[in-house]
C-alpha positions as CSV (number, residue, x, y, z in Angstrom):
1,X,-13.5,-23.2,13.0
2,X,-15.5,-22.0,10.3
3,X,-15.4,-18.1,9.2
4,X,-18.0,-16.2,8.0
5,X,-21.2,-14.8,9.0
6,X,-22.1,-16.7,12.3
7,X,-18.4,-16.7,13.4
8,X,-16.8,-13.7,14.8
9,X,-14.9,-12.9,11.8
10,X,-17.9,-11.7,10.4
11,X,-18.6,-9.2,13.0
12,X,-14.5,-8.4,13.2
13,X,-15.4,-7.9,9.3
14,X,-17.7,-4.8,9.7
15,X,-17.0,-1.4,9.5
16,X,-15.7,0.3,12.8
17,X,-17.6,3.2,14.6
18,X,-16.4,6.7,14.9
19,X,-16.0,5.5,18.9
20,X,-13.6,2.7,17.5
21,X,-11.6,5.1,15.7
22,X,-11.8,7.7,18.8
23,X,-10.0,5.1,21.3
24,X,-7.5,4.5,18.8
25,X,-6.1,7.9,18.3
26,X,-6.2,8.5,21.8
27,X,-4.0,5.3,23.0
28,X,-1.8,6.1,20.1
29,X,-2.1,10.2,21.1
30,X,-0.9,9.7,24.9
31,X,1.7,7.2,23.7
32,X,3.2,9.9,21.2
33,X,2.9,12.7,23.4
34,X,4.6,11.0,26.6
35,X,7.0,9.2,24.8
36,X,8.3,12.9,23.6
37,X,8.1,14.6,27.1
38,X,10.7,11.6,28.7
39,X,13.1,11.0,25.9
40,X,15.5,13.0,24.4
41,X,16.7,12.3,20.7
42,X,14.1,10.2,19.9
43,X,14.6,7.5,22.4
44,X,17.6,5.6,23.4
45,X,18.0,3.4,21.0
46,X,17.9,6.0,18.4
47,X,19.8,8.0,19.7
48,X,22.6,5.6,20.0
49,X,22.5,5.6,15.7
50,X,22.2,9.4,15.8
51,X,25.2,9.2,18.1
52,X,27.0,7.2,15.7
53,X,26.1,9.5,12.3
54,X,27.2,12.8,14.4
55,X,30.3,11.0,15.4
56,X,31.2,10.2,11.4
57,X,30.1,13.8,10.5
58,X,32.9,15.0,13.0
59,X,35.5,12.4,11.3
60,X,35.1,9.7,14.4
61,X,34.3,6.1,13.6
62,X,30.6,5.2,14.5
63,X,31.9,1.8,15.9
64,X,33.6,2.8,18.5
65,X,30.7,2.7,20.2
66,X,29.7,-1.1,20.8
67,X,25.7,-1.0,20.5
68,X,25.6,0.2,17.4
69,X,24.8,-2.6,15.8
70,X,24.0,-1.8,12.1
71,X,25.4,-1.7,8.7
72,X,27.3,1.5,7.4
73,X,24.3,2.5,5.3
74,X,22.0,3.1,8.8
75,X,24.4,5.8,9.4
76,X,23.9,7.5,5.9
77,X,20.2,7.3,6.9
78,X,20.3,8.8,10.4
79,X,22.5,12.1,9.1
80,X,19.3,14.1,8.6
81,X,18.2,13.4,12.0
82,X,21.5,15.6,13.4
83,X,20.5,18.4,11.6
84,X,17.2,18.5,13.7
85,X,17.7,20.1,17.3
86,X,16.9,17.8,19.9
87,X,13.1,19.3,20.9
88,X,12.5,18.1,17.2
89,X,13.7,15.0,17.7
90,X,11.8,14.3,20.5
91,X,8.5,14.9,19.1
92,X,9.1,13.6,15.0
93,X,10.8,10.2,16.2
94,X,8.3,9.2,18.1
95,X,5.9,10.7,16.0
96,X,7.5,8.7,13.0
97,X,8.1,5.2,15.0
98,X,4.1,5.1,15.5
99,X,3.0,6.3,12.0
100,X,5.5,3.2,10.9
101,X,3.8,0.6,12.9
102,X,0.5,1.9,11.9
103,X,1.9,1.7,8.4
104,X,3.3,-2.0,9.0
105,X,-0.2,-3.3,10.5
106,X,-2.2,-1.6,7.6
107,X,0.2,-4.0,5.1
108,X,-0.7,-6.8,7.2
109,X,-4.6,-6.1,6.7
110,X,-4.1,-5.6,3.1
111,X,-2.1,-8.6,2.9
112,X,-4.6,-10.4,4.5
113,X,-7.5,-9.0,2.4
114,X,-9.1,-6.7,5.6
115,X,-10.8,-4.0,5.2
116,X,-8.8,-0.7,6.8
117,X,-11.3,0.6,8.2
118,X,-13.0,-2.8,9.6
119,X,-13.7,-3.4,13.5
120,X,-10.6,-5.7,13.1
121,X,-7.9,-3.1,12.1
122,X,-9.4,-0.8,14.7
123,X,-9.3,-3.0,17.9
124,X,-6.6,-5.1,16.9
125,X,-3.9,-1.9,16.2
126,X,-6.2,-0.7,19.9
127,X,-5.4,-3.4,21.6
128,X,-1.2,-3.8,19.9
129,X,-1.0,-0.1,21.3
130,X,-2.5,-0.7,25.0
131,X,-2.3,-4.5,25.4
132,X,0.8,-5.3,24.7
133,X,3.9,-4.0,26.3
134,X,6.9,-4.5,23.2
135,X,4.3,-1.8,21.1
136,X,5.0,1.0,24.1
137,X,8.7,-0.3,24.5
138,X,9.0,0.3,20.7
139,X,8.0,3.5,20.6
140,X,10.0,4.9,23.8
141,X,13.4,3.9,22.6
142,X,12.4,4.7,18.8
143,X,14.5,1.1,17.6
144,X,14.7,1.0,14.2
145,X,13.4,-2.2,14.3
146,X,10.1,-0.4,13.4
147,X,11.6,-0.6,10.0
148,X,11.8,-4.3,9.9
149,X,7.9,-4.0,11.2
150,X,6.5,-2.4,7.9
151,X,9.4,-4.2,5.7
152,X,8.1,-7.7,6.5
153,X,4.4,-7.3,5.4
154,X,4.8,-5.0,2.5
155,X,7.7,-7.8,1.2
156,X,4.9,-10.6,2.0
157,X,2.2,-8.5,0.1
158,X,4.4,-7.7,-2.8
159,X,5.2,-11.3,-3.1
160,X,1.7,-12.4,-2.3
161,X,0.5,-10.7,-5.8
162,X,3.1,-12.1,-7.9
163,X,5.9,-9.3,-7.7
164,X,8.6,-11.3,-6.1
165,X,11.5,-8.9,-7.4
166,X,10.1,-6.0,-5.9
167,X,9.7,-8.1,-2.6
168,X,13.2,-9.1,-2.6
169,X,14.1,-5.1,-3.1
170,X,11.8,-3.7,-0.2
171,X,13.9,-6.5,1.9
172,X,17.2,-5.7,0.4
173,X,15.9,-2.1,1.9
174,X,14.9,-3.0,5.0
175,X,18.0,-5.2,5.6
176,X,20.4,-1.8,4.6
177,X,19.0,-0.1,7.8
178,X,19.0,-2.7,9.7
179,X,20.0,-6.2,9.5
180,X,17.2,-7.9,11.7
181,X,15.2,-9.5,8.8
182,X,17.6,-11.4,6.7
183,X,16.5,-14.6,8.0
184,X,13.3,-13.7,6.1
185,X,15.0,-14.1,2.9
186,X,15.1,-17.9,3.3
187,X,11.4,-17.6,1.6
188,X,12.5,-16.8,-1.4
189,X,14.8,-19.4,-1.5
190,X,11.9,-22.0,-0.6
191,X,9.9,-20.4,-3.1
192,X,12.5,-20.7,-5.7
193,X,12.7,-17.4,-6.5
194,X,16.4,-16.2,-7.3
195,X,16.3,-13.0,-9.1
196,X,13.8,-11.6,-5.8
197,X,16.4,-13.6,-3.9
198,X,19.1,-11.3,-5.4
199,X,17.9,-8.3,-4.9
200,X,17.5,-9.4,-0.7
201,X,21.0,-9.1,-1.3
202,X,22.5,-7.2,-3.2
203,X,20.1,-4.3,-1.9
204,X,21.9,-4.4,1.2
205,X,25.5,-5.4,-0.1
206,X,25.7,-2.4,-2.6
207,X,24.6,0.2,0.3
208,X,26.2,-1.0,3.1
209,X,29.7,-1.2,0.4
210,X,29.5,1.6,-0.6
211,X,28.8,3.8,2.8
212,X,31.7,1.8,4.0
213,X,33.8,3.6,2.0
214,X,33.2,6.4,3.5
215,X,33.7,5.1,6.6
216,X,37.5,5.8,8.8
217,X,36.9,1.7,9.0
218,X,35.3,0.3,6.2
219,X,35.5,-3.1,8.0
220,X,34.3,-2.2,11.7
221,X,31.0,-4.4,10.9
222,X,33.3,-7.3,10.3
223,X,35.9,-6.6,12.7
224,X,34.0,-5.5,15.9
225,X,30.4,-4.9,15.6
226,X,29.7,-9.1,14.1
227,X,32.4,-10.6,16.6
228,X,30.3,-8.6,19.1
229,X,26.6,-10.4,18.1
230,X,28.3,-13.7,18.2
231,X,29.8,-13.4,21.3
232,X,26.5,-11.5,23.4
233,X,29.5,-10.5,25.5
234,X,27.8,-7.2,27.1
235,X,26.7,-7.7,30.8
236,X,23.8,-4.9,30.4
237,X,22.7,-6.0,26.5
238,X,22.3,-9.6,28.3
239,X,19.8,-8.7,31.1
240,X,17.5,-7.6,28.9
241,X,17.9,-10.7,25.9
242,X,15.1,-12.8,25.5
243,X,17.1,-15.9,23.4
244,X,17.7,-19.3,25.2
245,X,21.3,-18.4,24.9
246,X,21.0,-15.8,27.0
247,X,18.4,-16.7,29.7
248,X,19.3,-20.4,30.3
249,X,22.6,-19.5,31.5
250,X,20.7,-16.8,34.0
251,X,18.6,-19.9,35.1
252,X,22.0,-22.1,36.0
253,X,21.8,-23.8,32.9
254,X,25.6,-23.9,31.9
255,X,26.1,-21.3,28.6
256,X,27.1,-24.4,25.7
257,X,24.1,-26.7,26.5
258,X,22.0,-23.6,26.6
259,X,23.6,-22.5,23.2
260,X,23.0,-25.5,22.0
261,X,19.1,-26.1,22.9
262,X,18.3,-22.7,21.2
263,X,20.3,-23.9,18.0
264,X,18.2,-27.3,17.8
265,X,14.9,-25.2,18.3
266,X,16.0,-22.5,15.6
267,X,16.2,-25.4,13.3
268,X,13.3,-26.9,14.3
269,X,11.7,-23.9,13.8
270,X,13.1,-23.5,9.9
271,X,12.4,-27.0,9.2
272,X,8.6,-26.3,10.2
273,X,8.6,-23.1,8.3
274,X,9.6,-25.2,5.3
275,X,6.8,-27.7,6.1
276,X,4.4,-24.8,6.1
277,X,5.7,-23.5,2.9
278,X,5.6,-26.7,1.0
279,X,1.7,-27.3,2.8
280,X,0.4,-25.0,0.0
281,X,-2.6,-22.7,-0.3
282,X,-3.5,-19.7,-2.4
283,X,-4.0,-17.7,0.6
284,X,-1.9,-15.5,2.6
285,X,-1.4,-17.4,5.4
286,X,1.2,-19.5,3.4
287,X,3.6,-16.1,3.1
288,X,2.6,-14.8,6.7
289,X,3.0,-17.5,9.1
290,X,6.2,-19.1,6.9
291,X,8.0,-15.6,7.4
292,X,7.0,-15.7,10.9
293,X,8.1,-19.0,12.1
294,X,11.7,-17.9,10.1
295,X,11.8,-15.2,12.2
296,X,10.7,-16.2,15.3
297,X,13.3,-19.2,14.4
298,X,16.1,-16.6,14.4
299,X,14.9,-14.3,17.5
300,X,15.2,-17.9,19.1
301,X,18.9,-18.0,18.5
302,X,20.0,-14.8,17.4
303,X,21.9,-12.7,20.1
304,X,20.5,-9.9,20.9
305,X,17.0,-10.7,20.8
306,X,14.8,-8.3,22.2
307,X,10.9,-8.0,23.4
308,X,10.4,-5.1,20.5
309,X,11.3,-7.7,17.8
310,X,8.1,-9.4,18.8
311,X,6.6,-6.6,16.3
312,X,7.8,-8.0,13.3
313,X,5.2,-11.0,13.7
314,X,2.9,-10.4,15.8
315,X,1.1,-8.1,13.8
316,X,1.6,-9.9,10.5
317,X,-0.1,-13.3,12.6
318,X,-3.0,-11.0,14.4
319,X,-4.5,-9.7,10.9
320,X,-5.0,-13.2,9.8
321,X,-7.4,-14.0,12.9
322,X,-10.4,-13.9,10.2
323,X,-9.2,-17.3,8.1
324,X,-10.2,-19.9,10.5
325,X,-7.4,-22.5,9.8
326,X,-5.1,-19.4,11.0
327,X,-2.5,-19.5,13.7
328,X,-4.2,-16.8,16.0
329,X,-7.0,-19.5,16.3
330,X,-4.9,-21.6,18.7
331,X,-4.7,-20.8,22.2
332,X,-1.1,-21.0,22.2
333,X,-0.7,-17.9,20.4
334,X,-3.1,-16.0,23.1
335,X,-1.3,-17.6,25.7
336,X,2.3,-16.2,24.5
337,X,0.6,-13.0,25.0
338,X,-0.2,-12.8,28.7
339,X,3.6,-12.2,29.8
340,X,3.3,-8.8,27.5
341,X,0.1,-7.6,29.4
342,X,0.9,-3.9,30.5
343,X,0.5,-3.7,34.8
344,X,0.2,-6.9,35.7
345,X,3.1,-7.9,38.3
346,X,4.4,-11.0,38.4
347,X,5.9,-12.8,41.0
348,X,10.1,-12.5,41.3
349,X,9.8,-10.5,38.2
350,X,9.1,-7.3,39.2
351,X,12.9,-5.8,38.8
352,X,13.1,-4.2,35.3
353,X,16.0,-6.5,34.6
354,X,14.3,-9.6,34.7
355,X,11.9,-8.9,32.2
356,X,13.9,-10.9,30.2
357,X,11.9,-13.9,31.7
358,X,8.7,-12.9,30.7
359,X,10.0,-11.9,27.0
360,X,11.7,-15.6,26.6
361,X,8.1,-17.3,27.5
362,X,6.5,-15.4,24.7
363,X,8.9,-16.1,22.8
364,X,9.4,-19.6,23.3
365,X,5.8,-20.5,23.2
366,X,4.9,-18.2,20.1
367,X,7.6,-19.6,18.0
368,X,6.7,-23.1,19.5
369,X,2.9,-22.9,18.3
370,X,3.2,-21.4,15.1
371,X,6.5,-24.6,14.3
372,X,3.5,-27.0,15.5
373,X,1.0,-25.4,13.6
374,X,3.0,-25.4,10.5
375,X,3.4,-28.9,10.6
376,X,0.2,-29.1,9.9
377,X,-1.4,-32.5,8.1
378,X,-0.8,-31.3,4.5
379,X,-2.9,-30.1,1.9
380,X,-4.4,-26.1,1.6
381,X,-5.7,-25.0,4.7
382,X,-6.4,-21.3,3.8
383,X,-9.9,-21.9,3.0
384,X,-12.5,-20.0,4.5
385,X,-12.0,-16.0,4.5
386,X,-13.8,-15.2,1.4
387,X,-16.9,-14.9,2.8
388,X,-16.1,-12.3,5.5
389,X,-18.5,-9.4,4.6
390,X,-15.3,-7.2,4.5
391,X,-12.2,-8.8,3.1
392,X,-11.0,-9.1,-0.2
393,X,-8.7,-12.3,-0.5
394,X,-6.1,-11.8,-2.8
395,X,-5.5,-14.0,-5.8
396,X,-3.0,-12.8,-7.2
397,X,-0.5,-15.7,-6.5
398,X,2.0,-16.7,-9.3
399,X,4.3,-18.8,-6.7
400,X,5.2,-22.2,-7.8
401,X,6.9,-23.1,-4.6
């Protein structure tokens, strides 16, 4: 499909209208506001790394509690929260978890070359914030995964215009507080890039060291919290895991074979990431949908895998929509969508704990259109944005990946 003028891209492309911008602050408004009025401490999920940093403030060891599931550093970064009384939490984390994810999709734009303040990054953060279910679910338990969501298109962006250490340090970052986008760092070995490479880890290594030495167990990562992930032993974490690994078995499928098909498509999935990466292109759709189909490769496998981590790509993929040889041009990536639709019931799947369902579909058939689409038939494909009225493609690519 060609972009430009006579294509919706173009009218995507123009500036938004004060009503545009209206709608937007008042999904994101009601969100905020009721998140804060039905959580305490932020959300559950933060609350559960608060937990942990008030527990190594009064000399306890923050892995005794089995869902924290981070690296010693995240609980160096959640002791300012415990100074806050809990009526602050509840209205900064949430507060905080939506400013992120507006941060995260204005890096995607940029990435991109979209204007801010085009119809595009109006309706599309609109209709993230109303439209799709893992954008409230993130917000409500304030999961720090938010932190992976901005992380992953300011590392693409940085990388995108030629700084590839600093990309490899804003992942090293984002990796310290939580672990969930170290699968991401396989780009920088396709692109060859070992010093940005380094810093992915080291970043991480140094911080996470040397909290653990302040920790009453410098090894509980190691010893409990890792043989915990492997294992996806947790008869309440599993109802609500959207991985193969951990739906199959719900089906009847028996737990190795299911292990075992979500392996083969995780590598599937990295070996199509590689295909896209080698394809070429001095666009951004080379860096965006490569990280994606790495990540969505590991959601695929990795245990837990929630509906929240959705926001790491879905984003990234949506601010792309104006290149016409993108990914959001297929109608498998609208179609991984519908399970994620806010009040629509579906049949048998009404009980909260089989939502689970509905996550794997969208997961399985995003990560299965964008391996398919980077397959492609080789040769540049990113062609075609440069004439939208309102986007300035970047060109600032020194890769020679």
């Amino acid at each position: 499909m060609r972009t430009g003028k006579n294509d919706i891209s173009g009218w995507l492309g123009q500036p938004a209208g004060r009503a545009g911008w209206a709608v937007l602050t008042l999904v994101l408004g009601a969100l905020v506001v009721q998140t804060g009025r039905v959580t305490s401490d932020g959300g559950m999920d933060n609350a559960i790394v608060v937990r942990a940093a008030r527990s190594w403030l009064a000399g306890g060891d923050p892995y005794d509690d089995p869902h924290f599931l981070y690296f010693p550093s995240a609980v160096l970064a959640a002791v300012p929260q415990t100074l806050l009384p809990p009526a602050a939490l509840r209205a900064l984390v949430p507060l905080t978890v939506a400013g992120l994810l507006v941060l995260g999709w204005g890096c995607a734009l940029r990435l991109h070359g979209v204007a801010r303040g085009s119809r595009l990054a109006v309706l599309g953060l609109t209709g993230l914030a109303a439209c799709f279910a893992p954008f409230g679910h993130l917000v409500r338990l304030g999961n720090w995964t938010v932190t992976a969501a901005v992380a992953l298109p300011l590392c693409l962006l940085l990388a995108h215009r030629g700084r590839w250490l600093a990309a490899g340090a804003a992942l090293g970052a984002a990796v310290a507080l939580k672990p969930l986008l170290a699968p991401a760092a396989l780009l920088f070995l396709f692109a060859g890039r070992w010093r940005a490479l380094a810093a992915a880890v080291l970043v991480p290594a140094l911080a996470s060291g040397a909290a653990a030495l302040l920790m009453p167990d410098p090894a509980g990562f190691f010893t409990r919290t890792l043989p915990f992930l492997l294992s996806g032993d947790d008869g309440f974490v599993r109802l609500y895991e959207a991985s193969p690994a951990a739906v199959l078995p719900r089906l009847g499928v028996p737990a190795p074979l299911a292990r075992a098909a979500a392996v083969l498509a995780a590598g599937a999935g990295v070996f199509c990431a590689r295909l896209r990466w080698r394809r070429g292109g001095p666009g951004p759709l080379r860096y965006a949908e490569t990280a994606a189909g790495l990540m969505l490769s590991a959601f695929l496998v990795s245990r837990p895998s929630y509906d929240h981590y959705l926001l790491v790509v879905v984003p990234l993929l949506l601010a792309g929509l104006p290149y016409g040889d993108s990914v959001t041009r297929r109608p498998g990536f609208w179609a991984a969508l519908v399970p994620q639709l806010p009040g629509v019931s579906w049949p048998w799947l009404e009980a909260g704990v089989r939502r689970a369902f509905k996550d794997a579909v969208t997961l399985g058939v995003l990560a299965a259109t964008v391996a398919v689409h980077g397959r492609g038939r080789g040769g540049p494909r990113d062609g075609g944005a440069r004439s939208l009225p309102a986007a300035r493609t970047l060109e600032a690519d020194s890769s020679t990946g």
